[in-house]
Each structure stands twice: as C-alpha cells, then as structure tokens.
LUMSETOR-599035 format. One line per field, with one value per residue (C-alpha): residue in three letters; x, y, z; residue number from 1. Coordinates in Angstrom, 1 decimal, padded with zeros to 4 digits, m for minus. Last residue first. Example, Ala and Ser with C-alpha at 12.3 -4.5 7.8 and 13.67 -1.06 7.14 Angstrom:
// LUMSETOR-599035
resn SER	ALA
east 013.7	012.3
north m001.1	m004.5
up 007.1	007.8
resi 2	1
This chain:
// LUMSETOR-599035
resn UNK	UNK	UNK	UNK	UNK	UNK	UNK	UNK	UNK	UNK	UNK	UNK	UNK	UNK	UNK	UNK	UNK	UNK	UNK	UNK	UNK	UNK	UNK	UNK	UNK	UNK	UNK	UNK	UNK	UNK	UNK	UNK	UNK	UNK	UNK	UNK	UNK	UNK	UNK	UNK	UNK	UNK	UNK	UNK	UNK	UNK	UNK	UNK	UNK	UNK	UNK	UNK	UNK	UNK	UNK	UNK	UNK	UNK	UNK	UNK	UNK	UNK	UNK	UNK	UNK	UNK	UNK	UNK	UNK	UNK	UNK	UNK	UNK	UNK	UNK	UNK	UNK	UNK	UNK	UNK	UNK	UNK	UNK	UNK	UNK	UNK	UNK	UNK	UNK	UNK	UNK	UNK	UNK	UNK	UNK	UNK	UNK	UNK	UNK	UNK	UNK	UNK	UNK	UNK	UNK	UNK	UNK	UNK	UNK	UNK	UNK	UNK	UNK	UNK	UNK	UNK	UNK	UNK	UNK	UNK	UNK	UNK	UNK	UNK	UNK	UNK	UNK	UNK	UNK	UNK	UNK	UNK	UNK	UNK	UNK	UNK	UNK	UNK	UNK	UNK	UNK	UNK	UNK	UNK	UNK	UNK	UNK	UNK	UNK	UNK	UNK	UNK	UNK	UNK	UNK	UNK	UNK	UNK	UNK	UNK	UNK	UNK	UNK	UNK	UNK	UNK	UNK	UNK	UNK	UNK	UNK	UNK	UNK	UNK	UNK	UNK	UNK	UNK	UNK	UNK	UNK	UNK	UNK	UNK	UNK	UNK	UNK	UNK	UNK	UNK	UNK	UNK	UNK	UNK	UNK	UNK	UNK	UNK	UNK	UNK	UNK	UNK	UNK	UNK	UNK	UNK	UNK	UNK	UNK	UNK	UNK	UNK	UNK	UNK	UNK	UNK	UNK	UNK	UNK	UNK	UNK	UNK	UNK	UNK	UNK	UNK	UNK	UNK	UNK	UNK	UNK	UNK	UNK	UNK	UNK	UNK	UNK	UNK	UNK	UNK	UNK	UNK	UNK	UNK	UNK	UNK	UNK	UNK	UNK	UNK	UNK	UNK	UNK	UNK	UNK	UNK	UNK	UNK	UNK	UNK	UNK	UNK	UNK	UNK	UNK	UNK	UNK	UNK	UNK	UNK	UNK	UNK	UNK	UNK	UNK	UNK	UNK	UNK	UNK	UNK	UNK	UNK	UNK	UNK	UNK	UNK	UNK	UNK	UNK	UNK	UNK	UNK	UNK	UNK	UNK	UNK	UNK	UNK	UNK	UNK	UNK	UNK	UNK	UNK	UNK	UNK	UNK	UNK	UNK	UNK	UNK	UNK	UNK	UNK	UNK	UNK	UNK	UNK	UNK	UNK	UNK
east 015.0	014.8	013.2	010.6	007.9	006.5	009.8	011.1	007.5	007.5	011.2	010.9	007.5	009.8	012.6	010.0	008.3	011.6	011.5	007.5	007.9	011.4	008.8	006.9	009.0	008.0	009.9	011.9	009.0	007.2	003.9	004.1	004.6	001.9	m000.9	m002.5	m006.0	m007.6	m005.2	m003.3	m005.3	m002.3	m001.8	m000.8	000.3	001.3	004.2	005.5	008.3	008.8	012.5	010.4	008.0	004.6	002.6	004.9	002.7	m000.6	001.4	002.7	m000.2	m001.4	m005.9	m008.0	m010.5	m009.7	m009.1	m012.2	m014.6	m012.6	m012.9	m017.1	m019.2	m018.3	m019.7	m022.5	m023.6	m021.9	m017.9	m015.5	m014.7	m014.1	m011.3	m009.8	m005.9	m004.6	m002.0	000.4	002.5	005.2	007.0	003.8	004.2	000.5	m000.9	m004.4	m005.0	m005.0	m007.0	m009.5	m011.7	m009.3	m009.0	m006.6	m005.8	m005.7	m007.3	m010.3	m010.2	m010.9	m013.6	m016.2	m014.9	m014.3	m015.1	m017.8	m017.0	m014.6	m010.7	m007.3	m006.3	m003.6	m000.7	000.8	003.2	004.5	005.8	006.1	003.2	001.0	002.8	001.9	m002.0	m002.6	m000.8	m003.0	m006.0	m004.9	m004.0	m007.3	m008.8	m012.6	m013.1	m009.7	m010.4	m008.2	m005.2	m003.0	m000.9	001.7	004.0	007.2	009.1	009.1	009.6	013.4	015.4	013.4	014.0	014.8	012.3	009.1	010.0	010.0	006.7	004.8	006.6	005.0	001.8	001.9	002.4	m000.6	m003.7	m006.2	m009.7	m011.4	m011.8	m008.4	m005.5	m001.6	m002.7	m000.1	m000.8	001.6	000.8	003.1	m000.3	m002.0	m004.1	m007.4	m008.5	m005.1	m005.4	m009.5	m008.1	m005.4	m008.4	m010.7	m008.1	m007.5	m011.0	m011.6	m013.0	m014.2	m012.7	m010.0	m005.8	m004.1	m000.7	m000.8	002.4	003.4	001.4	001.8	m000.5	m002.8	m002.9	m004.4	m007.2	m007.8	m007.5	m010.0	m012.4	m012.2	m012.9	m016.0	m016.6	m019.1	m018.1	m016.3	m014.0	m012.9	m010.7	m011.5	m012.0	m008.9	m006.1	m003.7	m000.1	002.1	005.6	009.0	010.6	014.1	013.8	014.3	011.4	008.7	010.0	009.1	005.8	004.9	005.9	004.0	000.6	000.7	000.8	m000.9	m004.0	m007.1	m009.3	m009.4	m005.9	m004.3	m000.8	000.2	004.2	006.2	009.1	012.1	014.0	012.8	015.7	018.7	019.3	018.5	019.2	022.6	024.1	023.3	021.4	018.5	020.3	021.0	017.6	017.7	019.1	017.3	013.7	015.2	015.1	012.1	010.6	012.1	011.0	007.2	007.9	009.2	006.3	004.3	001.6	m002.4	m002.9	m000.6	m002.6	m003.4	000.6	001.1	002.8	005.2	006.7	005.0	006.1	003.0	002.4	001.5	m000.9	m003.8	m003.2	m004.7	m007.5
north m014.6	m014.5	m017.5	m018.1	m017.2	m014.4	m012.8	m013.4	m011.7	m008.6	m007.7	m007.6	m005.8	m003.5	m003.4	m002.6	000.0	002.1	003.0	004.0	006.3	007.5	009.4	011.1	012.4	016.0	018.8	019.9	020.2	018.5	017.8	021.0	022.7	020.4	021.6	018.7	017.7	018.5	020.5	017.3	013.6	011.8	008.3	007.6	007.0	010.7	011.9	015.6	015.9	018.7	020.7	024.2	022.9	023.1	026.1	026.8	023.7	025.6	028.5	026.1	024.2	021.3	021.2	021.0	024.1	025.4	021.9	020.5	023.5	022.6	018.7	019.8	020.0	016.9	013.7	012.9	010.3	006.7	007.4	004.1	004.8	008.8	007.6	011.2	010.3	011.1	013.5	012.3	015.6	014.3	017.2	019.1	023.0	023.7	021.5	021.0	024.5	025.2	022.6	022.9	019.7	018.5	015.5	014.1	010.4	007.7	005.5	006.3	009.7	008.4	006.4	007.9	008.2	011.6	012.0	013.9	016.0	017.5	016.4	016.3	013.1	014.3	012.0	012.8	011.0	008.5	005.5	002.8	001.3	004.7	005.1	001.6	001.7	005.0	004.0	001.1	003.0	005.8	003.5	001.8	004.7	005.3	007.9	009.3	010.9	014.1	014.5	012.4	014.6	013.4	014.8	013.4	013.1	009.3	008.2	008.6	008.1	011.6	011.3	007.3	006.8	008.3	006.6	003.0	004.0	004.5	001.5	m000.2	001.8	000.5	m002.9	m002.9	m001.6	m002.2	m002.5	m000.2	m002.9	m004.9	m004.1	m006.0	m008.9	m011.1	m014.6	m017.6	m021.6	m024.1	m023.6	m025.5	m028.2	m027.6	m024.7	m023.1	m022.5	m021.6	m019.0	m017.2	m017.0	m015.5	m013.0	m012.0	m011.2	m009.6	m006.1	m006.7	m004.4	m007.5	m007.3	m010.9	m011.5	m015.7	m017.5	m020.9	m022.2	m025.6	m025.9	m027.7	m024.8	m022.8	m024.8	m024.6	m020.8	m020.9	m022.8	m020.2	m017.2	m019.1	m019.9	m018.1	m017.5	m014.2	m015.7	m018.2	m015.9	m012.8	m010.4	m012.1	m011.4	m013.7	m012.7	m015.4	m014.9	m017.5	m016.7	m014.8	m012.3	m009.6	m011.5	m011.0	m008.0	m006.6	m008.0	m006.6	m003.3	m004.1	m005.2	m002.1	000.3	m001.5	m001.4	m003.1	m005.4	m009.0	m008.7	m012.3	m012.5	m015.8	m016.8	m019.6	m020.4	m022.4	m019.2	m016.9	m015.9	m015.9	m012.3	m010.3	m007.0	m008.0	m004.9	m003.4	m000.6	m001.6	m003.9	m001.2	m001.1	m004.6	m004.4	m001.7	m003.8	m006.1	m003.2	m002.5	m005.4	m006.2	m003.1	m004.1	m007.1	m005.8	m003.4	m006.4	m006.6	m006.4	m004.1	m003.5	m005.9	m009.5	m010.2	m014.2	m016.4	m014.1	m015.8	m015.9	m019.5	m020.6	m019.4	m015.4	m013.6	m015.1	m013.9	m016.1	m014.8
up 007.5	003.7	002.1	003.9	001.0	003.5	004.0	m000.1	m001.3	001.5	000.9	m003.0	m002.9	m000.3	m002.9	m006.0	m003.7	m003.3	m007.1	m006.9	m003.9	m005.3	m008.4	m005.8	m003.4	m003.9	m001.5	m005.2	m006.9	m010.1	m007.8	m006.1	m009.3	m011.0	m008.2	m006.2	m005.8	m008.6	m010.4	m011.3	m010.4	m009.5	m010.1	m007.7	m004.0	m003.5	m001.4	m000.3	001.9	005.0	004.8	005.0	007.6	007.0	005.9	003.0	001.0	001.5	m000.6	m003.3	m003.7	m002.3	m003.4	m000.5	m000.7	m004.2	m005.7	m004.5	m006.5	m009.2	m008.8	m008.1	m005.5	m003.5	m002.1	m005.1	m004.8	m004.7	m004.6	m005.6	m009.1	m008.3	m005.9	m005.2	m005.3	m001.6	m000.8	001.8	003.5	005.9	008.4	009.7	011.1	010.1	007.0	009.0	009.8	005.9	004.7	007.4	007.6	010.6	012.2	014.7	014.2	017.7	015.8	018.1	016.5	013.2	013.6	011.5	007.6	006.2	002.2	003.3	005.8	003.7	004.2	006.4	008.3	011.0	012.2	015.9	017.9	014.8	016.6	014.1	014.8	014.6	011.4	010.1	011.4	009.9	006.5	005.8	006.6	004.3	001.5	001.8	000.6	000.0	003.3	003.6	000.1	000.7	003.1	005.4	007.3	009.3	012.5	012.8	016.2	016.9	013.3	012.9	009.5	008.0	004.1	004.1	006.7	005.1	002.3	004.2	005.8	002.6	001.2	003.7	002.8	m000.2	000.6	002.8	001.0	003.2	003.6	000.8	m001.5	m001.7	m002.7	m003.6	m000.9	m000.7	m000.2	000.4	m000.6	001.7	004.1	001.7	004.3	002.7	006.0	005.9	002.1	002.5	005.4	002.9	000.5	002.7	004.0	000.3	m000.4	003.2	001.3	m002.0	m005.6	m005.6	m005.8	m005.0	m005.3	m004.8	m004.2	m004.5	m007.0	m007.7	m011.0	m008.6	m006.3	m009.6	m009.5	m005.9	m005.9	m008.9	m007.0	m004.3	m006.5	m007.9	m011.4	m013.1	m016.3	m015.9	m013.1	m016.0	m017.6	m019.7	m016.7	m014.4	m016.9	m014.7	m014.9	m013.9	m012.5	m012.6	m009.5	m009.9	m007.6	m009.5	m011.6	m008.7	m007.5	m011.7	m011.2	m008.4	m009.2	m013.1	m011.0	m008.7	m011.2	m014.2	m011.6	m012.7	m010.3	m010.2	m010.4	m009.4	m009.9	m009.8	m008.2	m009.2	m007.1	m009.2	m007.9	m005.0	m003.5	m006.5	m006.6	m009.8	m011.7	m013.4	m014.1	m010.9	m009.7	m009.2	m006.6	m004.4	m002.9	m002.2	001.1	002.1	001.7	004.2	006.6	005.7	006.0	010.0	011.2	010.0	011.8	014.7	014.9	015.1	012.7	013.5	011.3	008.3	006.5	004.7	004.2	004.2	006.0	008.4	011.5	015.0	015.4	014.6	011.4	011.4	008.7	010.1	013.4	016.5	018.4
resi 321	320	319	318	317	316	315	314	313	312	311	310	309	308	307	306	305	304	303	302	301	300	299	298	297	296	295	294	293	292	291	290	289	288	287	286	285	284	283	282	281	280	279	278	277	276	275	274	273	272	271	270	269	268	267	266	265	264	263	262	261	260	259	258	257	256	255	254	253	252	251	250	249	248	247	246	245	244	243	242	241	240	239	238	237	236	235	234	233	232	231	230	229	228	227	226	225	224	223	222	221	220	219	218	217	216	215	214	213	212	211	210	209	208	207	206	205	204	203	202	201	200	199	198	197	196	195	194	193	192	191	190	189	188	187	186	185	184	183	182	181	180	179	178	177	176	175	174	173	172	171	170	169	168	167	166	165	164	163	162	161	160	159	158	157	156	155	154	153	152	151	150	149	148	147	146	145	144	143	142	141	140	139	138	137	136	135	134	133	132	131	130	129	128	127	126	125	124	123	122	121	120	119	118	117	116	115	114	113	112	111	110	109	108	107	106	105	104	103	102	101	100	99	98	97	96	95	94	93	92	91	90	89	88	87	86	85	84	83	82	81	80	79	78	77	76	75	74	73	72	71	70	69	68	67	66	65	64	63	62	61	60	59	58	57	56	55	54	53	52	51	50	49	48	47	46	45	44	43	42	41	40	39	38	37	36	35	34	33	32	31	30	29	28	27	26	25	24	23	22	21	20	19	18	17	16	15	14	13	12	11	10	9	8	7	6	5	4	3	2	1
C-alpha cells in the first residue's frame, strides 16, 4: 500500500506520523531542523522559505503549547499564518470537517496544521485533498486522538540527539500514561527507526496498552526496575481528559509508585537526561527538583521544537530539499 504521506517520488507531502517513515526521512528533518536552530538567535528571526505561503492552523482541540510553536515556525518562516478558533466557528454549527477543508481550499490555503480529539482526522483530510485533485494543499498533523503525535516526537528524537549524538547505544524509558498518549506511540516508532537497541515503557497495568512487546518495547510495571542503568528518561503527563473510570487510585497514591524523584532518578546513569512533553503535572508524576535539575531538558525541548516545526513545514511545503 502506497504511503499517504509520500508523493510519488517518495518525497514528503504531508506529516500524518512517525510510522511508516523512512529513517532517511526522519534523518533528513532533523538535520534540517539544525539549521535553523541558530536562527533564534538572530536579530532578524526569519528566513525567506515559506513567504507568500499561507498556512491555517486548525485546533479542533486546545493546546496553547503546540498552537503558539507552530505558530511561531510558521512566521519564522515568513508565511502569513491563520489561527482558526475551531469552537466558535462554523464546526459548532454543524458543518462538516471536510466541508470546512474545502472552504478554506478556496481561500488558497496551502497548508493545513491540524490538531483533533479523533484518531485518523488528519489522514482523512490529507486523503479528501488527494481525492478533489488538491495535492498543492499540505497537512501537518500537530495531535490527534491517541494516534500520534508526530512533531513532538521529532523533536523528541532531535533532543535526544543533541545530548547523546548517537542512537544505537541508548537505552529509553518511556514512563507513565502509555496508554492515552500519542506521544509515546510517536516516540516508539521514531526511536525504534532511529536505531535505539532497547526502549522500556514503564507504568500500572492500567494505563498499559496491549501491544507493546510486538513493538519491539520491553515493559515493566516496576518503577524502580524499569529506570535501571537507562540513558533517556521521558516522563509522560497523566491525560486525566482522556481516562474513562477510574485507572488509578489516586495522583498521590500515583506519585509514590511512579513519580521521578531524585532517588529513582540515581538509578540510571549519572550523565542520563530527563524530558517531559508538558505541561507537567508536579508531584504527581514528577518531583520539582527533578523537574528544575541539572539532568532536566525540559525547557530546550520546547526551544528545539520551533526548528523541527520549522524543518517539518518548509520539507512538506517543498521548499527545502
């Protein structure tokens, strides 16, 4: 079966997920995302790439995170943005996603950043472009349900690389609400792209999804066993919105069995790097020295995912190799 996300000459059209992607590809973002590291740190924070392009951010679902990153690529890269407030527009009066793709087609969008609480939304609007002839029109998929999240964990990878350069010797742990996140799938099928020999999903039972193993993850529900001698640390934001029933005790109760502190912390390696997609949920799944520490990367996470949003926009829009 043909990938969506590749045109015919095997070349990125739109970014659905990290599955299914060449490891050249994924090579090939991040190395375009260190190009524009640097340019944060200019005066003049823009590069000509994207100009006269006008991309829609579509956020059927919130995230001022994720929206602003974008955002801010967007106008870096000099294409003139729209922000599309999704609950007072016409999406609340019964007009179908679809239709509102073709409406906002005729405005000559070129891009579409699409974030929606349903898995395959994005997919099904990258197949409706193919299917009406609009293959000029890009997709980006900034979220969606608890499919994938694949810019994040391109920028995942691209930290991961900055503090440890090679891939091929790392050991990862994934911990927490593996079960609602589409961070953690998007991050399992980058690292096991990339190389990674070994990447661990730690949590209850609960918040475990079946499949793992055939991923090629090893699983532990032991906190503490789990952490043992690993280089990358990804704590996972307990989706709260996303849980029906009750999964766990209690965020105190959580905390106490699978919360990073400094002592669960020592059981990796001394030099090993903490990361978090935010927000983070403090003393509930990870302790504020941990999160304020020296071994955190927290805070470069979010600066490094403005160049990858940046590499993943001017890639797909053909405008940078």
């Amino acid at each position: 079966m043909l990938n969506p996300q590749l045109n015919k000459h095997g070349e990125l059209q739109h970014l659905l997920s990290i599955e299914g992607l060449p490891k050249s590809i994924v090579n090939h973002i991040l190395d375009t995302a260190s190009s524009f590291v640097g340019i944060s740190d200019r005066e003049v924070k823009k590069v000509p790439l994207m100009r006269g392009k006008s991309v829609f951010n579509l956020f059927f679902e919130n995230s001022t995170r994720t929206r602003t990153t974008f955002e801010i690529a967007s106008k870096r890269l000099s294409a003139d943005v729209i922000n599309l407030n999704i609950q007072a527009s016409s999406a609340s009066k019964g007009e179908s996603l679809l239709d509102t793709i073709d409406n906002l087609s005729a405005m000559h969008a070129d891009m579409f950043v699409v974030r929606h609480a349903q898995s395959g939304a994005p997919y099904l609007i990258a197949k409706h472009l193919i299917d009406t002839k609009q293959s000029h029109v890009h997709v980006v998929n900034a979220g969606d349900g608890r499919h994938a999240h694949p810019t994040q964990g391109l920028l995942d990878m691209y930290t991961i690389r900055h503090y440890k350069k090679d891939f091929t010797n790392l050991t990862v742990a994934i911990v927490g609400d593996i079960l609602h996140s589409r961070v953690a799938r998007s991050d399992i099928h980058a690292l096991t792209t990339l190389g990674v020999p070994e990447v661990r999903a730690i949590g209850p039972h609960t918040l475990l999804p079946g499949g793992l193993e055939q991923m090629g993850v090893r699983v532990f529900t032991n906190m503490d066993e789990g952490l043992k001698g690993v280089d990358v640390i990804i704590m996972l934001r307990l989706q709260n919105e996303r849980m029906s029933g009750a999964l766990l005790p209690s965020a105190q109760e959580y905390f106490k069995s699978y919360g990073l502190t400094p002592e669960r912390l020592a059981l990796a390696k001394p030099d090993a790097i903490v990361m978090h997609p935010g927000p983070m949920n403090r003393g509930v799944e990870i302790d504020s020295a941990v999160a304020d520490g020296p071994q955190a990367v927290i805070l470069p996470q979010v600066t490094f995912g403005i160049a990858v949003r940046m590499a993943v926009m001017s890639i797909v829009a053909g405008t940078q190799g």
